[in-house]
C-alpha positions in Angstrom: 84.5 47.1 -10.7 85.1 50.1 -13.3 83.1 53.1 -13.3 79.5 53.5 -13.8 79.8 55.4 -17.5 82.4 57.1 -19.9 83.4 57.4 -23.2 86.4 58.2 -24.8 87.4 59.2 -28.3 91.2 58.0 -29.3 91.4 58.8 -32.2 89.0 59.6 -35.3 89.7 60.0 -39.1 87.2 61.9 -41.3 83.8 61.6 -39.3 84.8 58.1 -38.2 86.6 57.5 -34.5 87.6 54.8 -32.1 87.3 55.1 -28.9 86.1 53.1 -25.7 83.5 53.0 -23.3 84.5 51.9 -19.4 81.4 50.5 -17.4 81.6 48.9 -14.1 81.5 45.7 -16.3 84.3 46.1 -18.1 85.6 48.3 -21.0 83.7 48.3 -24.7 86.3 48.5 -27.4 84.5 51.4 -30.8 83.5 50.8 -33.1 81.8 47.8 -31.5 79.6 45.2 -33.1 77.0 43.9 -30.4 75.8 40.3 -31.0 71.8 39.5 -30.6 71.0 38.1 -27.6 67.2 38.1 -28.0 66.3 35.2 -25.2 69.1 35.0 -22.1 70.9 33.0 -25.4 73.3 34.0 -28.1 71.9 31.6 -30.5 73.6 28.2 -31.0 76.5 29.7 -29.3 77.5 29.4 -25.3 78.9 32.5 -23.7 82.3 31.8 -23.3 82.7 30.9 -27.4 80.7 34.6 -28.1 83.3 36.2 -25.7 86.5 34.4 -27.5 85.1 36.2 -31.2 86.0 39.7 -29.3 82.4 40.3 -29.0 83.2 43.2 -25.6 78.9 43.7 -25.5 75.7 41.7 -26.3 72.1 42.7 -26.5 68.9 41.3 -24.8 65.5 41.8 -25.5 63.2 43.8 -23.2 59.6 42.5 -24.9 60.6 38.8 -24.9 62.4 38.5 -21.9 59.4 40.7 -20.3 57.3 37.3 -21.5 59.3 34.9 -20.6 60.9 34.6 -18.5 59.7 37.1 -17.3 62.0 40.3 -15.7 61.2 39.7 -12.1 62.0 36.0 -12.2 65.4 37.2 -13.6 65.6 39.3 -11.0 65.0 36.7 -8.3 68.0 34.6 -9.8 70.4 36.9 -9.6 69.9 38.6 -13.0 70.1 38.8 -16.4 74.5 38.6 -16.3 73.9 35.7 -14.0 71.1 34.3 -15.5 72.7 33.3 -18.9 76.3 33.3 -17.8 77.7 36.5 -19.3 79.8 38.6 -17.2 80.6 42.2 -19.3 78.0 44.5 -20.2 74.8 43.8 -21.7 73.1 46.7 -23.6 68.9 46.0 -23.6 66.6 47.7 -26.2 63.4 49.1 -24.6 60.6 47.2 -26.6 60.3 50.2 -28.6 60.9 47.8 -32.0 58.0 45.5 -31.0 55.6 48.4 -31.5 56.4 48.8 -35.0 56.7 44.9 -35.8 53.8 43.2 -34.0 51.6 46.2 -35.5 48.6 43.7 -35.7 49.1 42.8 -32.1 49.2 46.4 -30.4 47.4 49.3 -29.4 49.1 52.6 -29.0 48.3 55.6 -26.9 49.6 58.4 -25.5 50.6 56.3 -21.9 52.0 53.6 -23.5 51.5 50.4 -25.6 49.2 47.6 -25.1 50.5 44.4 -26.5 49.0 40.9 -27.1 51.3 38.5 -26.4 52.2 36.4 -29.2 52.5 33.9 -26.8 49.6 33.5 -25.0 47.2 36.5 -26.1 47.5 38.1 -22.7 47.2 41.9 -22.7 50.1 43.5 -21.5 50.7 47.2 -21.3 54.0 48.6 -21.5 54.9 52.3 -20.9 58.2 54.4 -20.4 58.2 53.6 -17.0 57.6 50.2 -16.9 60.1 49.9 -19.9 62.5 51.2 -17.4 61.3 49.3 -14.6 62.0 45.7 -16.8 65.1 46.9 -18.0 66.5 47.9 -14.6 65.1 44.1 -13.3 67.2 42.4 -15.8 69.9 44.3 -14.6 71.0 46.6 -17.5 74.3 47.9 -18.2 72.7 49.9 -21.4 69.4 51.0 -20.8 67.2 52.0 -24.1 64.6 54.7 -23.6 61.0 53.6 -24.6 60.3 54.8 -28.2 58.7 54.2 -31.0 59.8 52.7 -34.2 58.4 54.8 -37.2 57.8 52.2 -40.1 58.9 53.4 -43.5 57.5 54.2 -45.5 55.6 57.2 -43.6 54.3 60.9 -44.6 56.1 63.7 -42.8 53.2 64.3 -40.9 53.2 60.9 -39.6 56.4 60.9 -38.9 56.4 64.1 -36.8 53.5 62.9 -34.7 55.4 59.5 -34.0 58.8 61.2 -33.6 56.7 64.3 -30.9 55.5 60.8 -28.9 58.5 59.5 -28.7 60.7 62.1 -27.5 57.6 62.6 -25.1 58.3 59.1 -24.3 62.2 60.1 -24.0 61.7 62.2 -21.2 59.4 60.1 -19.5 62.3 57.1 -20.0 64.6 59.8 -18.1 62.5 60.4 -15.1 61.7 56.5 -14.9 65.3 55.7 -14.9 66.4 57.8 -12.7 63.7 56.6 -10.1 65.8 53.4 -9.9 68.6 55.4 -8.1 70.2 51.7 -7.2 70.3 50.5 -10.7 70.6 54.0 -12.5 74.4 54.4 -9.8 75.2 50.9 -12.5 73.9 52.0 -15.4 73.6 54.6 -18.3 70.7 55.3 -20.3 70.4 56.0 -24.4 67.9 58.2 -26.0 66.7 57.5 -29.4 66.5 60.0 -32.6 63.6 59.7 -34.4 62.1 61.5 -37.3 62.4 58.9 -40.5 63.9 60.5 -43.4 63.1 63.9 -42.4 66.1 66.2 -42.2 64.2 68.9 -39.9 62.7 66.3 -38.0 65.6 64.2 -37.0 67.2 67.9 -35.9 63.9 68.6 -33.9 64.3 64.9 -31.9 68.4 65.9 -31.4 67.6 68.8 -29.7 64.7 67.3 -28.0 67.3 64.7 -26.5 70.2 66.6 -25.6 68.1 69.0 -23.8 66.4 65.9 -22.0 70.3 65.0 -21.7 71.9 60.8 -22.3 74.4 59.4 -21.8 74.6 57.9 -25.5 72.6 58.3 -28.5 71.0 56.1 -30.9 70.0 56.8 -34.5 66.4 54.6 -34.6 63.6 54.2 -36.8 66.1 52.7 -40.0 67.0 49.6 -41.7 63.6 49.3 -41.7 63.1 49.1 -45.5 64.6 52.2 -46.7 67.5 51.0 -48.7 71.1 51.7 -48.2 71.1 54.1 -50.2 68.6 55.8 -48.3 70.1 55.4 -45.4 73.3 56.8 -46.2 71.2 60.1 -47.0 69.8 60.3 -43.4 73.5 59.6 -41.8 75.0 62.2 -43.8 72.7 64.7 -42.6 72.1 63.3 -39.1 75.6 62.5 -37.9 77.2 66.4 -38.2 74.4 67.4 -36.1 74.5 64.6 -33.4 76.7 65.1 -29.7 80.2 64.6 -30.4 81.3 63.3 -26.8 78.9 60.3 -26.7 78.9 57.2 -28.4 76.6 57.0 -31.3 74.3 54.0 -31.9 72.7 53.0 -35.2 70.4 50.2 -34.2 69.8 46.8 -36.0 72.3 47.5 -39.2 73.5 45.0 -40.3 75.0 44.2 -43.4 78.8 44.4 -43.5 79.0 46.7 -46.1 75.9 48.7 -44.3 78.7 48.6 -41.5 81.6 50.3 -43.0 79.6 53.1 -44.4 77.6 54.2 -41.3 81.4 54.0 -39.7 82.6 56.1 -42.0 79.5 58.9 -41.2 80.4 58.5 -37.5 78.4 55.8 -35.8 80.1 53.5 -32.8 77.4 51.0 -32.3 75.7 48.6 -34.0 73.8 45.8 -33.6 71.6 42.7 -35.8 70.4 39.2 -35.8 71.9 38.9 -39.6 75.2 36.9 -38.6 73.6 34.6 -35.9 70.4 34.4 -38.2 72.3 33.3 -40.7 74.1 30.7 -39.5 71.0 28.7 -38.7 70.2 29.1 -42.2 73.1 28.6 -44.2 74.6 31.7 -45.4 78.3 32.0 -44.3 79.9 35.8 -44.7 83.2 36.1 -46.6 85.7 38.5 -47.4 84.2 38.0 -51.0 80.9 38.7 -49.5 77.8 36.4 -48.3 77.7 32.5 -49.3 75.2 29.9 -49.0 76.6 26.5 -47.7 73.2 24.5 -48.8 74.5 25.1 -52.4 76.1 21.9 -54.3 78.8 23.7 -55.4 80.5 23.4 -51.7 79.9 19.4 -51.2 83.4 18.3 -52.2 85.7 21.4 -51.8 88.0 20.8 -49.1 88.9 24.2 -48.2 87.7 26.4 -45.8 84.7 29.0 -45.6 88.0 32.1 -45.3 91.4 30.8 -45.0 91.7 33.9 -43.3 89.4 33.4 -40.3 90.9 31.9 -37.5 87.4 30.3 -36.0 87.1 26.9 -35.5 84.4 25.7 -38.6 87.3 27.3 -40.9 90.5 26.1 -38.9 89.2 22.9 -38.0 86.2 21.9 -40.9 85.5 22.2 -44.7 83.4 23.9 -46.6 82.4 20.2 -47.6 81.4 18.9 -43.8 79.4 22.3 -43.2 77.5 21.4 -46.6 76.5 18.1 -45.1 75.7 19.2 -42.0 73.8 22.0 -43.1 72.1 19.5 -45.3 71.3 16.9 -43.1 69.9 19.7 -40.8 72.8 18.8 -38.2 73.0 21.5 -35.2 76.6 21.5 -35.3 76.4 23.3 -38.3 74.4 25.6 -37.1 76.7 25.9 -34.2 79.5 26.1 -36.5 78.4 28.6 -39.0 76.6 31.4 -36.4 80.4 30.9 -34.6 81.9 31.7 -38.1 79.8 34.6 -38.9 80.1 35.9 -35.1 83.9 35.8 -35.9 83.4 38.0 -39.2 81.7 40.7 -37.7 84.0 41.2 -34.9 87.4 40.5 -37.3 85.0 43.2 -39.3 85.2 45.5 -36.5 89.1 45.4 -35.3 90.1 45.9 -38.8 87.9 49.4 -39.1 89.6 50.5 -35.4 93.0 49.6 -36.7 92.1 51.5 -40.0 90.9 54.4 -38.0 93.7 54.7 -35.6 96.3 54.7 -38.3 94.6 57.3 -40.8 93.7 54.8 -43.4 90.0 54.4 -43.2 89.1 55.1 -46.6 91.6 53.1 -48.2 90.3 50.2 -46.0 87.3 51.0 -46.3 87.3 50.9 -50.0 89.2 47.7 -50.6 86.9 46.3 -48.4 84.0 46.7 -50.7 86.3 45.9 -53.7 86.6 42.4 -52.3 83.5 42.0 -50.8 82.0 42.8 -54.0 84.2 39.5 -55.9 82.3 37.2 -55.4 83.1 33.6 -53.6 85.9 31.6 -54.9 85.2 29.4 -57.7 85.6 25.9 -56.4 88.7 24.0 -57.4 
């Protein structure tokens, strides 16, 4: 077993930097691209085949798992690691999303949030510390504090009042997880800056957190409709001002283009359901950019999704069998694609720590999008 926490820069070009994280399970190479692990499950991939991508971290989800299975019955069997077979560390969000995206479901108040479960329609109220108490049953490696999501678009007055509750929330997250002295010895804990696209508010919610003091930080509250664009604009502002010894986290981004650019401003994290999503739906992503394998134009071409990805649906299968299985609504293409994808995001990710370790970020950066912006191959 490693040590509980720590983070270390190697080397950095422009705002960007690699680095590494040690935790007792195991080391997380940065920048790092965290798979979705919503249920105990990787969708449509088993544990082992996530691991062999280079994926060194996955996320679960504290508001679903809190429903079913339920944390203390994860608990009882041994945990979440143990529960669904994954050994190296798992980060968990803190339910904090749900409060923004079941909006019709919820209640809000200054204690906490009172869900219906989509399930059932059982109330169930969840605050900071029971937020902590969940994560810490599952077992956490990457404890999220309790926050919540401000929806986009919002007035600046609604968006101070939501960020002011959530960095109340922030230190009540702190004093929670540090009650689990067992599980907080294991563990680290990531605050979340708020404050929309606000430039003085996301500098209030900084300097609430680092007074409250993480161990990482998160960027939250975008990639929740605001454009790229858009998001760029709060980066470049956000990043300068953010605690240059911890890793930085932009949550739920995303896009592989949204990837390279929030890289670029400094960010170390990242997570999204986009390639696994996608795989179960058809869309393959390219160094040419995104495809969709239901289109005719793939039924007879013989080649593979990237002759340059080394995962089995493009070393072993054709564009031409994932169209007909896609088609025929086979799982194996499900199987195959989300494995393909999964493989994209991490090849994604080695290529911008090589980039940044030799000094050549921007030029790999920028003949990145110059490909990704072709266009698929036209079929033979």
């Amino acid at each position: 077993m490693g040590e509980r926490f720590s983070y270390k820069i190697h080397e950095t070009d422009g705002m960007a930097r690699t680095g590494s994280i040690q935790m007792m399970r195991g080391e997380i190479r940065t920048p790092a691209f965290m798979p979705v692990g919503t249920a105990g499950t990787v969708k449509a991939m088993l544990p082992e085949n996530v691991r062999s991508t280079g994926a060194d971290i996955i996320l679960g989800n504290t508001y679903h798992l809190m429903l079913r299975p339920t944390a203390e019955r994860v608990h009882k069997l041994g945990g979440l690691h143990k529960f669904m077979n994954w050994d190296r560390p798992i980060l968990t969000d803190s339910g904090g999303f749900q409060v923004m995206s079941l909006a019709q479901l919820r209640k809000m108040s200054e204690e906490g949030v009172t869900f219906q479960s989509h399930l059932d329609g059982s109330k169930i109220l969840l605050t900071p510390e029971r937020s902590m108490e969940i994560q810490h049953l599952l077992g956490s490696d990457i404890v999220m504090a309790f926050d919540e999501c401000t929806p986009y678009p919002a007035t600046a007055d609604q968006t101070k009042e939501s960020m002011e509750l959530s960095m109340r929330w922030a230190k009540r997250s702190r004093e929670g997880f540090n009650s689990g002295e067992e599980h907080a010895a294991r563990s680290a804990l990531f605050g979340i800056v708020q404050g929309g696209v606000f430039e003085d508010l996301r500098y209030k919610s900084i300097d609430a957190l680092t007074d409250i003091g993480f161990d990482g930080y998160a960027v939250g509250g975008l990639a929740v409709g605001e454009g790229q664009e858009m998001m760029f604009k709060v980066l470049d502002f956000t990043m300068p001002r953010m605690p240059k010894d911890t890793p930085r986290y932009l949550m739920g981004v995303g896009k592989p283009d949204d990837i390279v650019g929030a890289v670029e401003r400094g960010i170390d994290m990242f997570d999204c359901v986009m390639p696994t999503r996608s795989g179960r739906t058809g869309q393959g992503f390219t160094r040419r950019g995104a495809i969709n394998m239901k289109n005719a134009r793939h039924k007879d071409d013989m080649r593979p999704i990237d002759d340059a990805c080394a995962c089995p649906a493009c070393t072993q299968y054709s564009r031409a069998y994932l169209h007909h299985l896609i088609k025929s609504g086979e799982m194996l293409g499900s199987i195959l694609l989300t494995w393909h994808n999964l493989q994209f995001y991490q090849d994604l990710m080695a290529g911008l720590r090589s980039a940044i370790s030799e000094r050549r970020l921007t030029e790999h950066a920028n003949k990145f999008r110059e490909t990704y912006a072709l266009g698929d191959i036209d079929p033979l």
